[in-house]
C-alpha positions as CSV (number, residue, x, y, z in Angstrom):
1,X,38.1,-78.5,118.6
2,X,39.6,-77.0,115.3
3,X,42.8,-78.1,114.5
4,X,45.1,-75.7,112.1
5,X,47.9,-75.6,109.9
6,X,49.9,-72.6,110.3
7,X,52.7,-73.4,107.5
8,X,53.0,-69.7,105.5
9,X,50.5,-68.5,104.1
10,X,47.6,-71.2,104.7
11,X,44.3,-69.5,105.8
12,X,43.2,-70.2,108.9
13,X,39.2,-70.4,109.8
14,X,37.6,-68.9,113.0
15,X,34.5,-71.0,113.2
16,X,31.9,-70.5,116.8
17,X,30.3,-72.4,119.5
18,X,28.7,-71.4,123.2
19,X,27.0,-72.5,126.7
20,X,24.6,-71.1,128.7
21,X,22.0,-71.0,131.6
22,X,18.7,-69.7,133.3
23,X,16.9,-66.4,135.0
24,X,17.4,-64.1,138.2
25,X,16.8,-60.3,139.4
26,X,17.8,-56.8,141.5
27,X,18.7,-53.5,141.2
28,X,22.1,-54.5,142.5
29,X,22.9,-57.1,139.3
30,X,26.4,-59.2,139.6
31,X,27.6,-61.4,136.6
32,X,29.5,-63.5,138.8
33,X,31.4,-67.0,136.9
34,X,34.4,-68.2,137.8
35,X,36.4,-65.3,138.4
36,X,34.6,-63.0,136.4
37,X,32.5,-60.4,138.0
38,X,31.3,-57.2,136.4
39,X,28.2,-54.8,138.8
40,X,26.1,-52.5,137.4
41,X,24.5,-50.3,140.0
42,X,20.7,-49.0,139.2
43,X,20.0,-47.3,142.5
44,X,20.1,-44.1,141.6
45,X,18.1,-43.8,138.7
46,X,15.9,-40.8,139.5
47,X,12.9,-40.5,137.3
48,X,13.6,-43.1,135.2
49,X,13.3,-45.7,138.0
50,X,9.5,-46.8,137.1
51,X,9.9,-47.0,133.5
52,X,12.7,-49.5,133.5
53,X,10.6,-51.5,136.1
54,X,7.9,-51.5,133.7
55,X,10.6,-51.9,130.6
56,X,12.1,-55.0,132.4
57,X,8.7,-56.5,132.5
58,X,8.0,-56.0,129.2
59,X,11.6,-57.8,128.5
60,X,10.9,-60.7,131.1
61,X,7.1,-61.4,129.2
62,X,8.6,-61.3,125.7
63,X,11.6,-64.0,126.8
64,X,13.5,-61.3,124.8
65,X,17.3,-63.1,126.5
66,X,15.5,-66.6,125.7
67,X,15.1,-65.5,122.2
68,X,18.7,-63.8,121.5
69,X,20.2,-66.9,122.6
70,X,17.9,-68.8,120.0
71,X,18.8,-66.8,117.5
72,X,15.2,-65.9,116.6
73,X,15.5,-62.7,114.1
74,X,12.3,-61.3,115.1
75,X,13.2,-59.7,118.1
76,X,14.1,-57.3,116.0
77,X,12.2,-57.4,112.7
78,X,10.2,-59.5,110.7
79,X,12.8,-59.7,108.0
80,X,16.0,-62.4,109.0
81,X,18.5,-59.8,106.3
82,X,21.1,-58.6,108.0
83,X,20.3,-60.2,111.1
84,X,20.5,-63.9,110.9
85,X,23.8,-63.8,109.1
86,X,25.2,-61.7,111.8
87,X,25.0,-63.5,115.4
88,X,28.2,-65.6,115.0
89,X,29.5,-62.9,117.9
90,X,27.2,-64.7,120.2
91,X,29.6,-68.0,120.1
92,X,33.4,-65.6,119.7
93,X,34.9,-65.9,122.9
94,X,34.2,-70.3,123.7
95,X,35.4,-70.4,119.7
96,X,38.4,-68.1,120.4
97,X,39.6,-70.4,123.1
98,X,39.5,-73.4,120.7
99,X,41.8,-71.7,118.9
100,X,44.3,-70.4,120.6
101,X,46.8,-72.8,120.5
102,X,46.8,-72.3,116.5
103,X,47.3,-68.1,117.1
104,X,50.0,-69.1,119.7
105,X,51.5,-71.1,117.1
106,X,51.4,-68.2,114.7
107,X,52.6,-65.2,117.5
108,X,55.7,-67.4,118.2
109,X,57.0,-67.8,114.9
110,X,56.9,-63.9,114.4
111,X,58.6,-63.8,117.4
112,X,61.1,-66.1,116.3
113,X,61.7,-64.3,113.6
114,X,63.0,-61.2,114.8
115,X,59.8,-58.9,114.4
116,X,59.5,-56.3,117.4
117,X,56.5,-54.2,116.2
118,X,53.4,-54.6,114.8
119,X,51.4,-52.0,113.1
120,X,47.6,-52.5,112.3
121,X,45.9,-50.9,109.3
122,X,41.9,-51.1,109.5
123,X,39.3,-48.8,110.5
124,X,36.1,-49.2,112.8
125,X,35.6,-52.7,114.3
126,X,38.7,-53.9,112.6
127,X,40.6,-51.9,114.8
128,X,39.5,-50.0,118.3
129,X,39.3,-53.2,119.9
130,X,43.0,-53.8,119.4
131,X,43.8,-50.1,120.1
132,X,41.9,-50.5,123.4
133,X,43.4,-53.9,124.2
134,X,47.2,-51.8,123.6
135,X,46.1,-49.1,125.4
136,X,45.1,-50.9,128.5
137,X,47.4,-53.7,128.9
138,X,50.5,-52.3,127.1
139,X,53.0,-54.7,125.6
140,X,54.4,-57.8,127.6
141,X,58.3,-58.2,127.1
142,X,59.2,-60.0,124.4
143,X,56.4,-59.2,122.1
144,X,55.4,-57.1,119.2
145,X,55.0,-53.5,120.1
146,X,51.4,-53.0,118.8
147,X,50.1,-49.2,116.8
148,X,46.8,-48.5,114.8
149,X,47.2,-46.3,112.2
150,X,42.9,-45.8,111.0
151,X,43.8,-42.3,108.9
152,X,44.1,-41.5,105.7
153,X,45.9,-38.0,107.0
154,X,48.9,-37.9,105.0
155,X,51.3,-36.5,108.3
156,X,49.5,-39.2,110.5
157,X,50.8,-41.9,108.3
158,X,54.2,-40.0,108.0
159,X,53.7,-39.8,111.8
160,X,53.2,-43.6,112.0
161,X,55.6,-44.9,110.0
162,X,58.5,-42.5,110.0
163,X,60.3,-44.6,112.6
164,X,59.4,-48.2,111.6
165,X,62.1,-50.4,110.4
166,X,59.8,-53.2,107.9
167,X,62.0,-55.2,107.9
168,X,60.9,-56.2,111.9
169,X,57.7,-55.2,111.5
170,X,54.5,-57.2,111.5
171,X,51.7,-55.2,109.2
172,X,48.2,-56.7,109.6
173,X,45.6,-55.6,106.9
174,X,42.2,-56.3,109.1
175,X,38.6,-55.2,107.0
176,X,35.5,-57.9,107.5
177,X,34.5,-56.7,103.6
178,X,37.7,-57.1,102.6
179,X,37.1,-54.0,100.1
180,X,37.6,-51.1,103.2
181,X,39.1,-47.8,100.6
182,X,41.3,-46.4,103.9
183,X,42.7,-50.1,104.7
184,X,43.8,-51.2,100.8
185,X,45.1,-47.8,100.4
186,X,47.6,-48.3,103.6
187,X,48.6,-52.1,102.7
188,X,49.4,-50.8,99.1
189,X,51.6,-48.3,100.8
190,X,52.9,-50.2,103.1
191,X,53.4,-53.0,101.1
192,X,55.3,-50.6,99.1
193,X,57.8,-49.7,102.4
194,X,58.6,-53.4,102.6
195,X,59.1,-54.2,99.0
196,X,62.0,-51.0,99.7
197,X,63.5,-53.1,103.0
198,X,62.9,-56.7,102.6
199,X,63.2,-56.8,98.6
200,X,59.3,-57.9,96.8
201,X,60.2,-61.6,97.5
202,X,59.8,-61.8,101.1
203,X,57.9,-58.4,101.5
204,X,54.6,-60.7,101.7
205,X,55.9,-61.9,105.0
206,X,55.8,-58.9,106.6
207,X,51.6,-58.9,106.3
208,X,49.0,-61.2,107.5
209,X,45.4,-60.7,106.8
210,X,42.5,-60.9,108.9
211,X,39.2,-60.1,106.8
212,X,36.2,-62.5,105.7
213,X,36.2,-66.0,103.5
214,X,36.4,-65.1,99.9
215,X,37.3,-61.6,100.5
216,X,39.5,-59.2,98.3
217,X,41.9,-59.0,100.6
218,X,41.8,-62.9,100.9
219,X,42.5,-63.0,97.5
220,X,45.7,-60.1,97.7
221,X,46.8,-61.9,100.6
222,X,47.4,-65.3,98.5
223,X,48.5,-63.3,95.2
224,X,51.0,-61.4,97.7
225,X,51.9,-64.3,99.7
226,X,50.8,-63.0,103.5
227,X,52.9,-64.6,106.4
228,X,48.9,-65.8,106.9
229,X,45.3,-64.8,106.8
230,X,43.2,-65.2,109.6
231,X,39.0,-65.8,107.9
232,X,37.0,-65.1,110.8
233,X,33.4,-66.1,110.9
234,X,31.5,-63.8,108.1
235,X,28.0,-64.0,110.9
236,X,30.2,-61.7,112.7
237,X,30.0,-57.6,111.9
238,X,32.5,-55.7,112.3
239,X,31.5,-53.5,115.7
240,X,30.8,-56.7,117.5
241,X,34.1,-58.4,116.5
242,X,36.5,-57.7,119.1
243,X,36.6,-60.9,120.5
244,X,37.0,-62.5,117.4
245,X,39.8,-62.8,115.3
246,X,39.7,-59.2,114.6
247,X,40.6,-58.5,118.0
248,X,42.6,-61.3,119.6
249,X,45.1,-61.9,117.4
250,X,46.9,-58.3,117.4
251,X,45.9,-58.7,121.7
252,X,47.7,-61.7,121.4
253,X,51.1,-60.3,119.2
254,X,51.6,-57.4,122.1
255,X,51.8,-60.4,124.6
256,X,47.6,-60.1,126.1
257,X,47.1,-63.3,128.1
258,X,43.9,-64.0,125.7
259,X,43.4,-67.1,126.8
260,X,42.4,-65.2,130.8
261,X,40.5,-62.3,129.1
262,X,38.2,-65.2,126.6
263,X,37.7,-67.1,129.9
264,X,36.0,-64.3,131.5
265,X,34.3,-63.3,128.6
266,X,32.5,-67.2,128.3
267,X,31.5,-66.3,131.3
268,X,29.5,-63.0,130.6
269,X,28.2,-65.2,127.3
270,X,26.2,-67.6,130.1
271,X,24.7,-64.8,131.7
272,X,22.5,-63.4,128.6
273,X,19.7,-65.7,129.9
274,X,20.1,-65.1,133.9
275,X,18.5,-61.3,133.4
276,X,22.6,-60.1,134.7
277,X,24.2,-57.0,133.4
278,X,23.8,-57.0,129.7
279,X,19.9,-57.4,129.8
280,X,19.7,-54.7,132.8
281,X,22.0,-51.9,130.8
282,X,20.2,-52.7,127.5
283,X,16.6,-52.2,129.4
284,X,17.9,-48.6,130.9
285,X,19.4,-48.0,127.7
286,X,16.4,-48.5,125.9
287,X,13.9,-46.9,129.1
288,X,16.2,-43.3,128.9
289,X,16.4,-43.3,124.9
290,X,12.8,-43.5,124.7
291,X,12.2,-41.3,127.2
292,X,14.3,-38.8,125.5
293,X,17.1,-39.3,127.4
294,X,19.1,-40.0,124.6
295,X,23.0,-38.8,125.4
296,X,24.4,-41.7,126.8
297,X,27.1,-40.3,128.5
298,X,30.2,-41.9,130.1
299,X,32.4,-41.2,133.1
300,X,35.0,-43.4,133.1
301,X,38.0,-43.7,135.7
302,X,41.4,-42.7,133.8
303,X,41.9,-47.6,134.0
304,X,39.3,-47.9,131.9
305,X,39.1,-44.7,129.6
306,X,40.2,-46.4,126.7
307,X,37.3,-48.9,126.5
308,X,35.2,-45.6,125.9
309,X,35.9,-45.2,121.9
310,X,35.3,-49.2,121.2
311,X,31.8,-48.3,123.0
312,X,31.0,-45.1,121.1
313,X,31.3,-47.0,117.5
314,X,29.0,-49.6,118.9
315,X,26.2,-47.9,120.2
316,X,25.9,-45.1,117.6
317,X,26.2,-47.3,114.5
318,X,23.7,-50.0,115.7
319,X,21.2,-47.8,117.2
320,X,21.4,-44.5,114.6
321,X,18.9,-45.3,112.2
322,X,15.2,-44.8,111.1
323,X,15.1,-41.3,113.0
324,X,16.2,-42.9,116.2
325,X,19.6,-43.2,117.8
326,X,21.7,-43.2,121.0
327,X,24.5,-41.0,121.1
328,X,27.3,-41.8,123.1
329,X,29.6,-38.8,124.8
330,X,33.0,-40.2,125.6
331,X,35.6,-37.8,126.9
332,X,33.6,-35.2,127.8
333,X,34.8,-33.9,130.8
334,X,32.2,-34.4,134.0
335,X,31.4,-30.5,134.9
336,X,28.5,-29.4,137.6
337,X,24.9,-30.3,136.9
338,X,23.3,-27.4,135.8
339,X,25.6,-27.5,132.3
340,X,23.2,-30.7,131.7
341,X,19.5,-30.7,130.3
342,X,17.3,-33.4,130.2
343,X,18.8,-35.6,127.5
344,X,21.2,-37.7,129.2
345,X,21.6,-40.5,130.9
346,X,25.3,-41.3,132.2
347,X,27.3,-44.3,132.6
348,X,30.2,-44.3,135.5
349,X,33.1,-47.4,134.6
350,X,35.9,-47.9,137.2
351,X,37.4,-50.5,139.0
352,X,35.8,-52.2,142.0
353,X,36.1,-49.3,145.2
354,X,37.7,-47.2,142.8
355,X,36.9,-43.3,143.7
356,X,36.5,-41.5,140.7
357,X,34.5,-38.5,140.1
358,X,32.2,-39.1,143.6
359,X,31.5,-35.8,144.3
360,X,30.5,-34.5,141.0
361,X,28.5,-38.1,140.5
362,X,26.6,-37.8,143.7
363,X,26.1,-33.5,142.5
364,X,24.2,-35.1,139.2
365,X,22.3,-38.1,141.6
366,X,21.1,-35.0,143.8
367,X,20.1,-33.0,140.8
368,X,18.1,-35.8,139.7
369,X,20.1,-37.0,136.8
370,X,19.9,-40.7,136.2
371,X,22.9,-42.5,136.8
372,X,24.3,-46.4,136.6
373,X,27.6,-47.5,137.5
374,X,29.3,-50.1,136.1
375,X,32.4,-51.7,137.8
376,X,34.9,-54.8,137.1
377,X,36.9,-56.6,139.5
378,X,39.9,-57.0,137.5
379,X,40.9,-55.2,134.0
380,X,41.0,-58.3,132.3
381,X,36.8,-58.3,132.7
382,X,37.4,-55.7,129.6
383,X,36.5,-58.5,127.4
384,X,33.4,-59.8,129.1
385,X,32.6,-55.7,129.7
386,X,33.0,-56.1,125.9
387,X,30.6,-59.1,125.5
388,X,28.2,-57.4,128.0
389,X,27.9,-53.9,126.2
390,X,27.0,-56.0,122.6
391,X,24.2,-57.5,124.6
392,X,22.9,-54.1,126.2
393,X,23.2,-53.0,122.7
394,X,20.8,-55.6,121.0
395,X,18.6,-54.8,123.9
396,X,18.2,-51.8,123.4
397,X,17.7,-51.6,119.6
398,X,14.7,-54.3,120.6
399,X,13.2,-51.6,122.6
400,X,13.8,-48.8,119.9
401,X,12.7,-50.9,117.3
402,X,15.6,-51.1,114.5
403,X,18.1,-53.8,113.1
404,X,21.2,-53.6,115.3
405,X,22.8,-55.4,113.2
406,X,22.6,-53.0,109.4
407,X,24.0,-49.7,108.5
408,X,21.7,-48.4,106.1
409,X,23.1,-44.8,105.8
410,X,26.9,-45.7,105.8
411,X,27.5,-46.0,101.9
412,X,25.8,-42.5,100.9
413,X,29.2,-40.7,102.2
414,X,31.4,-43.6,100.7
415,X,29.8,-43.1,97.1
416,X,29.8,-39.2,97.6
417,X,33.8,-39.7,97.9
418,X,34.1,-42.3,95.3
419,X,32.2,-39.2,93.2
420,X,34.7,-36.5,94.3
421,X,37.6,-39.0,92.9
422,X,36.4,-39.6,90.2
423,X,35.8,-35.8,89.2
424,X,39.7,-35.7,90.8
425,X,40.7,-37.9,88.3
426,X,38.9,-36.2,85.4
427,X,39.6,-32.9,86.0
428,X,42.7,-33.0,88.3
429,X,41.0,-31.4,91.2
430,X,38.2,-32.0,93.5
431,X,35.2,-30.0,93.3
432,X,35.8,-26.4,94.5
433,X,33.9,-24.5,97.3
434,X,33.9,-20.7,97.7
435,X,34.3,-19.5,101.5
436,X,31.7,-17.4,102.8
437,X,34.2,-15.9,105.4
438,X,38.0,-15.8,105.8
439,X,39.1,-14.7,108.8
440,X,41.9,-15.1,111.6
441,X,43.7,-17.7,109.3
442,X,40.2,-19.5,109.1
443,X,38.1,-19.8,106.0
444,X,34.1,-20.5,106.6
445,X,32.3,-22.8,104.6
446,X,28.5,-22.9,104.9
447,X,25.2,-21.3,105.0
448,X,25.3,-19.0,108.1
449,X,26.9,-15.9,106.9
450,X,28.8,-13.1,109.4
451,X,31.4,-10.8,109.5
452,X,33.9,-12.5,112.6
453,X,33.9,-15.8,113.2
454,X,32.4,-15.4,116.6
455,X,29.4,-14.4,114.5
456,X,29.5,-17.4,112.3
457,X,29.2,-19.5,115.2
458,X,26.8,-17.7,117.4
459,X,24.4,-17.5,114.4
460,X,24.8,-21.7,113.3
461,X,24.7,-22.9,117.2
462,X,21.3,-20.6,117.3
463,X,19.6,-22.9,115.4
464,X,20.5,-25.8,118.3
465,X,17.1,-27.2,119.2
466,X,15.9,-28.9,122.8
467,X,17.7,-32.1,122.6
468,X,20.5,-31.2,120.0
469,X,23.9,-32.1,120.2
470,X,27.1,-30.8,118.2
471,X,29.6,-33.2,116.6
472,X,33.0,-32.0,116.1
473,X,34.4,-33.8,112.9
474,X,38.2,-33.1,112.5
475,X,40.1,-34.1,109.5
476,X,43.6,-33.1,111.0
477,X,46.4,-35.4,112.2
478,X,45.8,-36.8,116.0
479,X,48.1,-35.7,118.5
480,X,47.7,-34.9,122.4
481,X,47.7,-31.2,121.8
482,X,45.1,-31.8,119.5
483,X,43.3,-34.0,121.9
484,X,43.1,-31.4,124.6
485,X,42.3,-28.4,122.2
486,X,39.4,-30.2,121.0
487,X,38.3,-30.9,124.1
488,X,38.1,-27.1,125.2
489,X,36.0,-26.5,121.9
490,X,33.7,-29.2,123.5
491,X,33.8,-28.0,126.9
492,X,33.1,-24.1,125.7
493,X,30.4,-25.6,123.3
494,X,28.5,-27.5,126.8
495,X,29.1,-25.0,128.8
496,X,27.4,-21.9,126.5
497,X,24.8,-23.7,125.1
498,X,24.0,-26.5,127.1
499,X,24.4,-29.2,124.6
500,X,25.7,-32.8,124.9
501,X,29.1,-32.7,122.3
502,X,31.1,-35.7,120.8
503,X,34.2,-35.3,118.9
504,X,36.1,-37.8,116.1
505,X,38.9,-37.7,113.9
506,X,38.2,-38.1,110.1
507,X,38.1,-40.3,108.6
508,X,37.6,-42.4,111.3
509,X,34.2,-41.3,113.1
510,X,32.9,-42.3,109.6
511,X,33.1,-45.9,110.4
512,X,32.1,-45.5,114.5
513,X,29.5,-41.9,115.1
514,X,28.9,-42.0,111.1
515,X,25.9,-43.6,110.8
516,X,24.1,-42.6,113.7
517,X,25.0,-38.8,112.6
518,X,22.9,-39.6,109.3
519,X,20.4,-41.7,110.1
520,X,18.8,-40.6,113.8
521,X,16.2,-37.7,114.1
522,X,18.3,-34.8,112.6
523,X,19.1,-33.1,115.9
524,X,22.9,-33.0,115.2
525,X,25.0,-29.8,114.4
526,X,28.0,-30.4,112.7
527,X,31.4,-28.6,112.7
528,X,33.9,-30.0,110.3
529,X,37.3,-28.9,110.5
530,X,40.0,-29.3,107.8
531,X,43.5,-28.6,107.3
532,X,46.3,-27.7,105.0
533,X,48.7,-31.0,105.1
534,X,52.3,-29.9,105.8
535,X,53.4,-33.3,103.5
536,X,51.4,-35.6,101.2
537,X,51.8,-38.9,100.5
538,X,51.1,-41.1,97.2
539,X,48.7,-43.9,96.6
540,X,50.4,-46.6,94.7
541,X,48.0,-47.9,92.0
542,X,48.7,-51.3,93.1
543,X,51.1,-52.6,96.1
544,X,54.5,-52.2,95.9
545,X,54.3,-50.2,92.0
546,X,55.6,-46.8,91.2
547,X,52.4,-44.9,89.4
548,X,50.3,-43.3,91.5
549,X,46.6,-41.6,90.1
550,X,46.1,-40.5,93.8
551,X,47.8,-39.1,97.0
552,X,46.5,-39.6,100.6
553,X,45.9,-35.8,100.7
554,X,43.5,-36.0,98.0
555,X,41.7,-38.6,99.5
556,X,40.9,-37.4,102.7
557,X,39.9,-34.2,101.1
558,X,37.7,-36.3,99.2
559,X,36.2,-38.3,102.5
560,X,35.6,-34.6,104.4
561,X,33.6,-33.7,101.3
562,X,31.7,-36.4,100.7
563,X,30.4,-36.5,104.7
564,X,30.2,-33.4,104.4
565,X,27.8,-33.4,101.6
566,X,25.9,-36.5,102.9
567,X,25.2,-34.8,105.8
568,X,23.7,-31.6,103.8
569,X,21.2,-33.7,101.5
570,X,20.0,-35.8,104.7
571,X,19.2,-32.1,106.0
572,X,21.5,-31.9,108.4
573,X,23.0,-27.9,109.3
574,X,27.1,-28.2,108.6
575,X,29.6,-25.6,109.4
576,X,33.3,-26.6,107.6
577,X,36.2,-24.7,109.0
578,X,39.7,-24.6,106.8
579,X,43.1,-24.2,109.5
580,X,46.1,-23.5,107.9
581,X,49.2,-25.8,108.9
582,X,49.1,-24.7,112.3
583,X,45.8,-26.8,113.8
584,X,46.6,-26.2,117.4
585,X,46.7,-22.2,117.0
586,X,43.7,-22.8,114.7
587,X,41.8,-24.8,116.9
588,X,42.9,-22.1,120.4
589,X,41.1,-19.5,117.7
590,X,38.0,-21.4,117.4
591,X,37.3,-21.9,121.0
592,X,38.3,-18.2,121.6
593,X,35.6,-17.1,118.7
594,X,33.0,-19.4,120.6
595,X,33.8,-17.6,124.6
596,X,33.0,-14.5,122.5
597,X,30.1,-16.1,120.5
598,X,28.4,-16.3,124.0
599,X,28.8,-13.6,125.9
600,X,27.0,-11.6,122.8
């Protein structure tokens, strides 16, 4: 047991320990512990019913569960970098528990001292897991009313923090590095709205930190005197953090019952050797990919949608890499089976009994499309789902052949936008482009050239090849009408040319879909769209200071850019479309361009 002193501003350590035990079998597979019990379905499989008999096999021969419980690197490569140094997640949930008196300790006294909201500032790992956590579970009565605010969008930040009072709000900085560009930038400027309500003596105690030992932020933390900072175990990446400090402590400030949701989630940890879930979804994983069947795409009842964007970020960004890759499709909506080639392989989550989508699933079964289904008996399995998916993951990057555990193509778009601030900050403007097209309010940015927009995009999705996807990057504010318009560019996208879509805000996808978009075979298309910001905010130079070299406008400018760029020297076909202010209208004329784009 760890013991901890939670007196302000002491750091508190997240260290790791585990259990398990030994093998079983079925096509019907039960995780079962306790309470806990999560069933994955393989009957209806379809054509890729023999290779995953012969993939499990191969799994069962190599002791491939044996070995990820002993840690041994080479299941994955011959080289321990980047692998050794990054199994701590095995032990997170039996080392959570140990701990959980301390984080109780730390969630009362905010209590207790009047804060009622909590906003999170981190991207990737360091955040979806608390978003889904919010998202599915809400807020308990009597505790901090949790947001994530991963943007560097100048109007989502206004957005976020518009109707915040500081003063009672709880601001938790969260990046494993410790050096994250999006999550320094929003402490600096939040740590600036705090200095304005609290006064820079007690503006510290509105922040705790949750990052690695002998981070950066560690270090701001102490200079800035954080109400505390959580060091979680540095073996532990950020995608496969979420039940680790990164995740449990903002679960536990909205009122989570942790302590239920760890429990279950030992549980699922004991099963990596009994040949249960996580083995099973990792072999079919692994069995589709390789058999081209790479769109991994999810239907999941309207419980458990949230879990969907948590799984998206870690599937693409441990298996996109060395020409390979598994892209997940969340929120795609489920349409009839002839929109579908013969890339995907789909994943139904719901509740135990729960009905969702039957029809249309048993239309796919019939029309020979492989599917599993996955289902939990209670919502609080989410964690051991969690714990369950890692595993799956891991297997399936054995059978592909790559690290799951690096992200080898990440840092070309980060130093690509460090490059387009620094010519900012030298010439007072970031590089310029010329439109090839401006049209409808939209300007066109790119190699196809037309003369209407419908032309633009008929001639760039022409060059989609079998087993091509189209990734819709938008660096616009998030909203629901957004959401949905998006969603019909998707839809008009599947439906004309048949091909699998996924969709992320900027910067955001950069640290979930990013890697995966630059590092797999080259079969992506991507659309970028940008904005003009209706308000822009300033960087402070250093937290709570009044000079400013930067504003978030430029910055995100800069990040569309850079990926943008990236993308275009790893040979990869981009399209960039410029809205006005208006991004709903704009986005209603893009689907519009694309109903015409395929009827000619």
């Amino acid at each position: 047991m760890l013991s901890f002193d939670f007196t302000p501003g002491r750091r508190v350590q997240c260290g790791w320990r585990s259990r398990y035990r030994p093998p079983r079998g079925g096509s019907t597979i039960t995780n079962w512990r306790g309470s806990m019990s999560l069933t994955l379905s393989l009957a209806d499989l379809g054509p890729l019913q023999s290779e995953l008999a012969r993939t499990r096999s191969s799994l069962s021969e190599n002791r491939i569960a044996a070995r990820i419980v002993e840690r041994d690197h080479t299941v994955w490569k011959p080289d321990p970098t980047e692998i050794s140094n990054r199994l701590g997640w095995l032990d997170s949930p039996a080392t959570l528990l140990s701990q959980l008196p301390g984080i109780e300790t730390f969630v009362d006294a905010a209590r207790s001292d009047g804060l009622t909201h909590a906003l999170l500032l981190g991207m990737g790992g360091s955040s979806l897991a608390p978003e889904v956590f919010r998202r599915l579970f809400g807020v308990s009565a009597g505790y901090l009313d949790l947001a994530v605010l991963d943007s560097t969008d100048p109007v989502a930040i206004a957005n976020a923090t518009r109707d915040l009072d500081p003063a009672r709000t709880l601001f938790i900085a969260a990046t494993k590095s410790g050096g994250t560009v999006e999550t320094l930038s929003l402490t600096k400027y939040c740590y600036g709205l705090a200095v304005a309500a609290v006064g820079r003596e007690q503006a510290g105690q509105q922040f705790v930190a949750i990052t690695d030992p002998g981070s950066g932020l560690a270090d701001l933390a102490a200079e800035l005197g954080f109400r505390h900072t959580f060091l979680n175990d540095p073996d532990i990446g950020g995608r496969y953090a979420a039940l680790s400090c990164f995740g449990m402590v903002p679960a536990r400030l909205c009122g989570i019952d942790v302590e239920r949701l760890l429990t279950l989630s030992v549980e699922a940890v004991k099963d990596i050797v009994d040949d249960g879930v996580g083995l099973s979804l990792g072999a079919v994983m692994g069995a589709a990919a390789l058999a081209g069947r790479n769109k991994l795409t999810f239907v999941t009842s309207p419980t458990l949608s949230p879990v969907g964007v948590w799984i998206e970020q870690l599937i693409a960004e441990s298996t996109g890499k060395e020409g390979k890759g598994i892209l997940p499709v969340d929120g795609e909506p489920l349409t009839s089976p002839d929109a579908y080639g013969s890339d995907r392989l789909f994943v139904r989550m719901r509740m135990s009994g729960e009905q969702h989508e039957d029809a249309a699933v048993r239309a796919l079964v019939d029309a020979a499309q492989p599917v599993a289904d996955l289902q939990f008996d209670d919502v609080h399995d989410v964690g051991a789902a969690m714990f369950t998916w890692e595993v799956a993951t891991i297997v399936a990057s054995h059978l592909l052949l790559i690290n799951p555990f690096d992200q080898p193509d990440v840092e070309a778009a980060k130093i690509l936008a460090r490059s387009m601030m620094e010519a900012y900050r030298a010439q007072g403007q970031l590089p310029e482009q010329t439109p090839v097209l401006e049209t409808e309010g939209i300007a066109v940015y790119g190699d196809v050239e037309a003369d209407s927009l419908a032309g633009v995009l008929r001639r760039f999705l022409a060059d989609a090849d079998d087993g091509a996807y189209l990734s819709l990057q938008a660096y616009v504010p998030s909203a629901a009408e957004t959401d949905a318009a998006l969603t019909a560019i998707r839809q008009q996208i599947r439906s004309g040319w048949r091909l699998a879509t996924s969709a992320g805000y900027g910067p955001r996808y950069l640290h979930s879909t990013g890697q995966l978009h630059k590092g797999d075979d080259g079969a992506g298309l991507f659309l970028q769209i940008t904005c003009d910001h209706t308000t822009d905010l300033d960087i402070p130079d250093e937290p709570g200071g009044d000079t400013s070299a930067v504003s978030f406008g430029t910055l995100i400018a800069a990040q569309a850019l850079g990926d943008q760029q990236a993308l275009l020297e790893g040979g990869r076909q981009v399209l960039r479309l410029h809205l006005g202010t208006d991004i709903v209208a704009g986005l209603k004329t893009i689907t519009d361009a694309l109903g015409v784009a395929h009827q000619t």
